[in-house]
C-alpha positions as CSV (number, residue, x, y, z in Angstrom):
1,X,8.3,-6.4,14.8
2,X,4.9,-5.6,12.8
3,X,2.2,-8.5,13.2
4,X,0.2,-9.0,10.1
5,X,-3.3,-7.9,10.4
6,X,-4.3,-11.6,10.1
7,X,-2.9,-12.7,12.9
8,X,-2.7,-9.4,14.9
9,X,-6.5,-9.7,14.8
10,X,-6.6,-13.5,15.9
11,X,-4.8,-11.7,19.1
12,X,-7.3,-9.4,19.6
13,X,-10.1,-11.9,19.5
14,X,-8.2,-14.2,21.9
15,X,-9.5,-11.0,24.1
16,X,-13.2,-11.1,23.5
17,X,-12.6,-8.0,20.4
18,X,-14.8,-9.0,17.9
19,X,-13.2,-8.8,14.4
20,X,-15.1,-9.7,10.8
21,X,-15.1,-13.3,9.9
22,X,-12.3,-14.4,8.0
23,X,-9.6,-15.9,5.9
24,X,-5.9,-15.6,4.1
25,X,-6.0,-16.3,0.5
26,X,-2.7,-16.7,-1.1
27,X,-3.9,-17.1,-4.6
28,X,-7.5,-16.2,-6.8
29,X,-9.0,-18.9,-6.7
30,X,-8.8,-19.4,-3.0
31,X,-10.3,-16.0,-2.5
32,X,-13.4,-16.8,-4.2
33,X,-13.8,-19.7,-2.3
34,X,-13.5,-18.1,1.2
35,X,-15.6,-15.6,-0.2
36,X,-18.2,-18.1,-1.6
37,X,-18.0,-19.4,2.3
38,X,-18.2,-16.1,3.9
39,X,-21.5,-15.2,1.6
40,X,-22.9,-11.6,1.0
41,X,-20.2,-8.5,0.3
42,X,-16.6,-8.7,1.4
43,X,-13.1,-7.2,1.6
44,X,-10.3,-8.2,-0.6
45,X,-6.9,-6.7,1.8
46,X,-3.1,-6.8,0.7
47,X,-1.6,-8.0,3.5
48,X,1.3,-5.7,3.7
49,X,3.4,-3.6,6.8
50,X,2.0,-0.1,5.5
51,X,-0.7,1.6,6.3
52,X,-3.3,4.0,4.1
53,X,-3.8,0.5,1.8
54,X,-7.1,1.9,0.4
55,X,-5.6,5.1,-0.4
56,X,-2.8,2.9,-2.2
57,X,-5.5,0.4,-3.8
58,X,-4.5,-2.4,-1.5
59,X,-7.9,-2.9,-0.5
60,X,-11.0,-4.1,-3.0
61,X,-14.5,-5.2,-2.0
62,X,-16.5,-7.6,-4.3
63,X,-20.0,-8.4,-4.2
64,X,-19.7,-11.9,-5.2
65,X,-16.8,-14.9,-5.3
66,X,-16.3,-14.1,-9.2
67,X,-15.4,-10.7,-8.1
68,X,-13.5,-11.3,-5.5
69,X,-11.4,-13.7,-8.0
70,X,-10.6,-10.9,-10.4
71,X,-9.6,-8.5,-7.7
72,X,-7.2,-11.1,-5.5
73,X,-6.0,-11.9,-9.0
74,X,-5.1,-8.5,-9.6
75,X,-3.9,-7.6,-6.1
76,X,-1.7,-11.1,-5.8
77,X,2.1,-10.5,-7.0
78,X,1.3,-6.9,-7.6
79,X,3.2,-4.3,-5.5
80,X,1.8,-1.5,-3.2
81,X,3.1,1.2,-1.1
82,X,6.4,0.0,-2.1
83,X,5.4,-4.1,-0.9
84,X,5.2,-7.1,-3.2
85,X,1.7,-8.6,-1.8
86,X,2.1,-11.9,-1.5
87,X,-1.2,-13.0,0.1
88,X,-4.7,-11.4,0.6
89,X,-7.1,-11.2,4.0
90,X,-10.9,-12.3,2.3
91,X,-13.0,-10.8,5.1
92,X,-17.0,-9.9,5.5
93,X,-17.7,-6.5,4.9
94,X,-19.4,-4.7,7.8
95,X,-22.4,-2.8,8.0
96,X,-21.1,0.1,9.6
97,X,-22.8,2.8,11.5
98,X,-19.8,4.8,12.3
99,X,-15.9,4.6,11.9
100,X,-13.7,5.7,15.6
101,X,-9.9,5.1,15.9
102,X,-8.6,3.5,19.0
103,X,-4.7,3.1,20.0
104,X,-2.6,2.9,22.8
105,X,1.2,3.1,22.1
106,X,4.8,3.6,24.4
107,X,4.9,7.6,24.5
108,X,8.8,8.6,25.4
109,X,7.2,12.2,26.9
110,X,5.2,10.2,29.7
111,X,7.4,7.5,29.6
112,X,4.4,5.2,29.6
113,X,1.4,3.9,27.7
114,X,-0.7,6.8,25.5
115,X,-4.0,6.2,24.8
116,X,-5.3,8.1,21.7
117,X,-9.0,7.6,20.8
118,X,-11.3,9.6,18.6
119,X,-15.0,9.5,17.6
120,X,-13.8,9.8,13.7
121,X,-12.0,6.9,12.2
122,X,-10.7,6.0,8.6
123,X,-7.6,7.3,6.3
124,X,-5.6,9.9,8.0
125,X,-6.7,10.5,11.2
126,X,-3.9,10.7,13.0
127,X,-3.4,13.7,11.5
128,X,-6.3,15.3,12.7
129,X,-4.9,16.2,16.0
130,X,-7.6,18.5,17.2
131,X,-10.0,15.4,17.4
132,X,-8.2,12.6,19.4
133,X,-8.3,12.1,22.8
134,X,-4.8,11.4,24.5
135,X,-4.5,10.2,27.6
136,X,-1.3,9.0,29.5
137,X,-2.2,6.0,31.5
138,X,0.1,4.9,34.7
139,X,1.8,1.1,33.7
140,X,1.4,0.9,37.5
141,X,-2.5,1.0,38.2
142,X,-3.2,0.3,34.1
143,X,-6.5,1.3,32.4
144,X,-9.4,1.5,35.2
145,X,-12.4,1.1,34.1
146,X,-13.8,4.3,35.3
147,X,-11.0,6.4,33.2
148,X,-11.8,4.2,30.1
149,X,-15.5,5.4,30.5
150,X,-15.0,8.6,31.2
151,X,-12.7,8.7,27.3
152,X,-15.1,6.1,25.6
153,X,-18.3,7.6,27.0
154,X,-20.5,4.2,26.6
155,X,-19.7,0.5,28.7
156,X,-19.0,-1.4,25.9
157,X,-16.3,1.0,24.5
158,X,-14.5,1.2,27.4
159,X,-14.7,-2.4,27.8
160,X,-13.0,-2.7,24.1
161,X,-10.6,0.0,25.5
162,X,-9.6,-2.3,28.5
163,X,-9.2,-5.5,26.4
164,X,-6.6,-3.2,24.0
165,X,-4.7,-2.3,27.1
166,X,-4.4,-5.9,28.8
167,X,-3.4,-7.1,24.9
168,X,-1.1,-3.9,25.3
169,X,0.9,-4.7,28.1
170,X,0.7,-9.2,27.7
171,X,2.0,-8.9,24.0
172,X,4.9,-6.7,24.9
173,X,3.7,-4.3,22.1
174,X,5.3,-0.4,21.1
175,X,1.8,0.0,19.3
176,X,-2.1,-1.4,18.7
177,X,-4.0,-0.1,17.0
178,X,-7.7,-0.5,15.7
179,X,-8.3,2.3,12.7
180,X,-11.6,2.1,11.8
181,X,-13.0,0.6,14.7
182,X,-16.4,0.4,13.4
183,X,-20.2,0.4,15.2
184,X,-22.5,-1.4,13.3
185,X,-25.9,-0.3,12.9
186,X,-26.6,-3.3,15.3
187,X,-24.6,-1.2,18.0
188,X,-21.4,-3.7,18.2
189,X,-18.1,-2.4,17.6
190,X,-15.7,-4.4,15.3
191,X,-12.2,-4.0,14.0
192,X,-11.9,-3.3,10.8
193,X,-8.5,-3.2,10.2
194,X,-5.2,-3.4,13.1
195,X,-2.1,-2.5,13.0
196,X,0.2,-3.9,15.9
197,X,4.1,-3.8,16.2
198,X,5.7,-5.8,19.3
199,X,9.1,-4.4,20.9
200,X,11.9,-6.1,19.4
201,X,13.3,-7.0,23.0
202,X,10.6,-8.8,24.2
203,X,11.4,-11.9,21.7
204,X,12.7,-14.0,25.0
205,X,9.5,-13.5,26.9
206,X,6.9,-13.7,23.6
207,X,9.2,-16.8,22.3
208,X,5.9,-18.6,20.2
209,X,4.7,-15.0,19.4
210,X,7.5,-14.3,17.6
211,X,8.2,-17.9,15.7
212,X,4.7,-17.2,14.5
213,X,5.2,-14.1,13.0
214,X,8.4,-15.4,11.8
215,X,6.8,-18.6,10.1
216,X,4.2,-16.6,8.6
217,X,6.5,-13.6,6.9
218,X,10.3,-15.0,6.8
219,X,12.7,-14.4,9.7
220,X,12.9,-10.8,10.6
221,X,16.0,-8.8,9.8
222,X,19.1,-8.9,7.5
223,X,21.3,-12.6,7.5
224,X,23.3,-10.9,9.6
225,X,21.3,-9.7,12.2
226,X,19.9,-13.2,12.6
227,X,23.3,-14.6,12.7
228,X,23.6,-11.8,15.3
229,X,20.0,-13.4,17.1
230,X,21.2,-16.7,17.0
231,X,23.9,-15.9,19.0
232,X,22.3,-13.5,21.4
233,X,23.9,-10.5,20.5
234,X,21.7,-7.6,19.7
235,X,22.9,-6.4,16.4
236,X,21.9,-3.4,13.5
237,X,22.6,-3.5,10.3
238,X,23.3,0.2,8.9
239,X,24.0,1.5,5.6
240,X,27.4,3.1,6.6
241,X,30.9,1.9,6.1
242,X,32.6,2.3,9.8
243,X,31.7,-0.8,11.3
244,X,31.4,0.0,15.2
245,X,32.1,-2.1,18.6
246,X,31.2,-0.5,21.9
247,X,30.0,-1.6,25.4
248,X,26.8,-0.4,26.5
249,X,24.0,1.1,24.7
250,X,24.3,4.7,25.9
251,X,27.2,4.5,24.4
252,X,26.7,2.5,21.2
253,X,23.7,5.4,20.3
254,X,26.2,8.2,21.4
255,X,29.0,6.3,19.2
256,X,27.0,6.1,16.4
257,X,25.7,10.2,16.6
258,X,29.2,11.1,17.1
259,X,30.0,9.5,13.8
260,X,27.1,11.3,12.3
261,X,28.2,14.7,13.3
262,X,31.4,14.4,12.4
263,X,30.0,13.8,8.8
264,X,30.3,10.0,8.6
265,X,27.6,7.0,8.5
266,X,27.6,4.1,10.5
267,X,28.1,0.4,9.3
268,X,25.6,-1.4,12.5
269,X,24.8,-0.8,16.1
270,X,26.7,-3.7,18.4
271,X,27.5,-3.5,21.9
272,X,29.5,-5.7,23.2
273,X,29.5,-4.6,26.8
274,X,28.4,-6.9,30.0
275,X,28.4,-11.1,29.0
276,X,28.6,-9.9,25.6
277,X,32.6,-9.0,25.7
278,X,32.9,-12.6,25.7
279,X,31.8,-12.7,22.3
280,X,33.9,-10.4,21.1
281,X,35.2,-12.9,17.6
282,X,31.5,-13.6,16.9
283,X,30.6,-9.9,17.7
284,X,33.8,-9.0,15.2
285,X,33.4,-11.3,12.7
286,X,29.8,-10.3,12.2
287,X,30.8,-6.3,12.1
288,X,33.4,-7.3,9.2
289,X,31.2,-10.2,7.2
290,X,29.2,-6.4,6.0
291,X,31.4,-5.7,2.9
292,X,30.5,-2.2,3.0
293,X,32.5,-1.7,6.0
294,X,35.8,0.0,5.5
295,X,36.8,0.9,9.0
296,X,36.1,-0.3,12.3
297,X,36.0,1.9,15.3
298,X,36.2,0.4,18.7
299,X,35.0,2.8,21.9
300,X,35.6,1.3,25.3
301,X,34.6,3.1,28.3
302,X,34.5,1.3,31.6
303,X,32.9,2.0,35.1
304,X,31.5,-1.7,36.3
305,X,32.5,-3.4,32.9
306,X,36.4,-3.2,32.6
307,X,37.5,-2.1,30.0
308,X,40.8,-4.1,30.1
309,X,38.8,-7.4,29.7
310,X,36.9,-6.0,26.6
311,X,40.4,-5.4,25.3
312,X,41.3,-8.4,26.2
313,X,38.4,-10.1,23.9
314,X,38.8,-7.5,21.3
315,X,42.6,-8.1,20.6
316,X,42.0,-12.3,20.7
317,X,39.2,-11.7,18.0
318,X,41.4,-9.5,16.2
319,X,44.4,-11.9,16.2
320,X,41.8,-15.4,15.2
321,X,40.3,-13.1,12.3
322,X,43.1,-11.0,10.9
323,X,41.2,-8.0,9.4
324,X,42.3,-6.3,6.6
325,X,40.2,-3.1,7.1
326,X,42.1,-0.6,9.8
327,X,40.8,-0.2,13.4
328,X,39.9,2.6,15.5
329,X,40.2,2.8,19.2
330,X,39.0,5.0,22.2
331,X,39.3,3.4,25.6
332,X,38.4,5.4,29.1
333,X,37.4,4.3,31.9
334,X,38.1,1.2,34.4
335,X,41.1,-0.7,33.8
336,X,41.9,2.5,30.5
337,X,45.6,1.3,31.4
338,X,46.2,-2.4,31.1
339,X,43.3,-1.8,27.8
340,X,45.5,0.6,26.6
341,X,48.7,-1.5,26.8
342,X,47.4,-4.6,25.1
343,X,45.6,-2.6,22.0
344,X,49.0,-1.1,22.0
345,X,51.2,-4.0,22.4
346,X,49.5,-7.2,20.9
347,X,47.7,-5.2,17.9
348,X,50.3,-2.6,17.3
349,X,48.0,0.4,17.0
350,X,47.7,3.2,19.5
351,X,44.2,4.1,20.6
352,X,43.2,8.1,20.2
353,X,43.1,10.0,23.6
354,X,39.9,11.5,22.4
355,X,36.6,9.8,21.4
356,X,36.7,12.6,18.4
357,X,39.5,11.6,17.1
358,X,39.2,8.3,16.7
359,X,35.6,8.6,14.8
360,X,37.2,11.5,12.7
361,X,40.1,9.2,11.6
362,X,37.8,5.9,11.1
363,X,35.3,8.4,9.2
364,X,38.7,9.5,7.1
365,X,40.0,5.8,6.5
366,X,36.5,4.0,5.2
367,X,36.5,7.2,2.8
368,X,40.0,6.2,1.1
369,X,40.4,4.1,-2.0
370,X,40.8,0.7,-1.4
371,X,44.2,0.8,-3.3
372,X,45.4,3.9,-1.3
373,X,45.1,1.9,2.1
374,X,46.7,-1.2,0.2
């Protein structure tokens, strides 16, 4: 989930990070008067989920709270980078001495937090390989404070670096980032601008995070996939047309390539394995409420979960919703015989002996003409 800067930077100073003073405007004429409040020069910044918003004219600066009226007035409604800006940040402009970039993010290669840092800041740096620091940090023993002065070079760096990693690790975050971190001419360092995105998982544990987030922007995700929230089922909506049920999700992701490959595009990522078999109707009914879905492939395979009880839930979903799109199966695995004998039996189709060719024939069927499967 991305964290609008606003509050992503009320976060940070909940850490000690200084950030400039200031306020969400939602129309002109309450961006002049937080910029009358504020006094001197300040930033008028669409507050949208892309980044490079001065390179897309998101961002303005005004010299006094007329200006800053004509600019809000011509950011608010408009659309940029592809977002409909529906609010503004009205912030103090800083008197910078120098721009860095800061961020610490989950790297799959180390399998742990990444620290990137380097002394130039601004539009595009991340592109500038050559001169960021990266540093793999150890979730175990954190960011030390001698390692995040031996990178930052001065105390109060690395202590900014530190406060980013504790924020880091509490929020549950895949990314934070502070591009430019600016030093003023008075030596303090200040976050100009943040970008932070939270891992979708952690919504149990960050519970008032999230419903703030979610109060601020809308709910996050398609009505589906908060149907899917609401009843703890963790749910993707695709653009595809084979819908797809599967336990686990190893093999959900390997479900959903093999349907790739095979030159086909999934409909959602469900798994329905552990508890979540026993919310196989809900699970169903929210694979076939997507009216793009013209197929629905089903691939079981069992080692601790049985696949015979997934069966089981799958074939008394099946009978309560009485789908008119065809299914799909592949079962393998613990209990493969009794699963096999009641997709067989009780739904009358006969599940494929290979995972291939049951995504090849799902692929085939969503491709037909509605009236040819009629």
């Amino acid at each position: 989930m991305n964290v609008p800067e606003y509050i992503a930077k009320s976060l940070l100073r909940d850490a000690g990070i200084v950030t400039p003073d200031g306020e969400v405007a939602r129309d002109a004429r309450a961006a002049a008067d937080h910029a009358r409040k504020l006094g001197g020069r300040v930033a008028i910044k669409a507050q949208i989920p892309a980044g490079k918003r001065g390179k897309s004219g998101g961002i303005a600066f005004a010299e006094t709270p007329e200006e800053a009226e004509a600019k809000a007035a011509a950011l608010i409604g408009r659309e940029v980078a592809g977002h409909r800006v529906d609010e503004v940040l009205i912030e103090s402009a800083a008197d910078i001495e120098r721009e860095l970039y800061v961020a610490i993010l989950n790297d799959g290669s180390s399998r742990g937090p990444l620290l990137l840092f380097s002394r130039e800041g601004g539009i595009e740096i991340e592109e500038q390989g050559e001169t960021i620091v990266r540093r793999a940090l150890d979730v175990r023993t954190g960011l030390d404070a001698a390692t995040a002065r031996e990178i930052a070079g001065d105390d109060a760096l690395a202590e900014l670096m530190q406060k980013m990693y504790e924020r880091f690790i509490a929020l549950d975050c895949e990314l934070l980032e502070i591009n430019p971190l600016a030093r003023e001419r008075s030596g303090r360092y200040i976050a100009l601008d943040c970008k932070m995105t939270l891992d979708d998982s952690a919504r149990p544990r960050q519970k008032e995070l999230f419903a703030r987030i979610e109060t601020a922007t809308g709910p996050l995700g398609t009505t589906l996939e908060q149907r899917a929230r609401a009843a703890s089922l963790y749910f993707i909506e695709l653009d595809g047309e084979v819908g797809v049920l599967a336990n686990g999700a190893g093999l959900t992701m390997t479900t959903l390539d093999a349907v790739h490959l095979h030159g086909g595009k999934p409909a959602n990522f469900l798994e329905i394995g552990g508890e979540a078999y026993t919310k196989a109707t809900v699970a169903l009914e929210l694979v076939l409420s997507n009216p793009r879905v013209r197929s629905v492939l089903v691939n079981f395979c069992g080692a601790f979960a049985r696949t015979d009880v997934m069966a089981e839930g799958v074939a008394q979903a099946y009978e309560t919703l009485r789908p008119s799109v065809p299914f799909f199966f592949s079962i393998h695995g613990t209990g493969e015989e009794r699963a096999i004998e009641i997709v067989r039996e009780r739904l009358g189709i006969e599940p494929f002996a290979l995972m291939d060719d049951a995504v090849k024939a799902a692929i085939a069927a969503a491709r037909e003409p509605a009236g040819v499967r009629a």
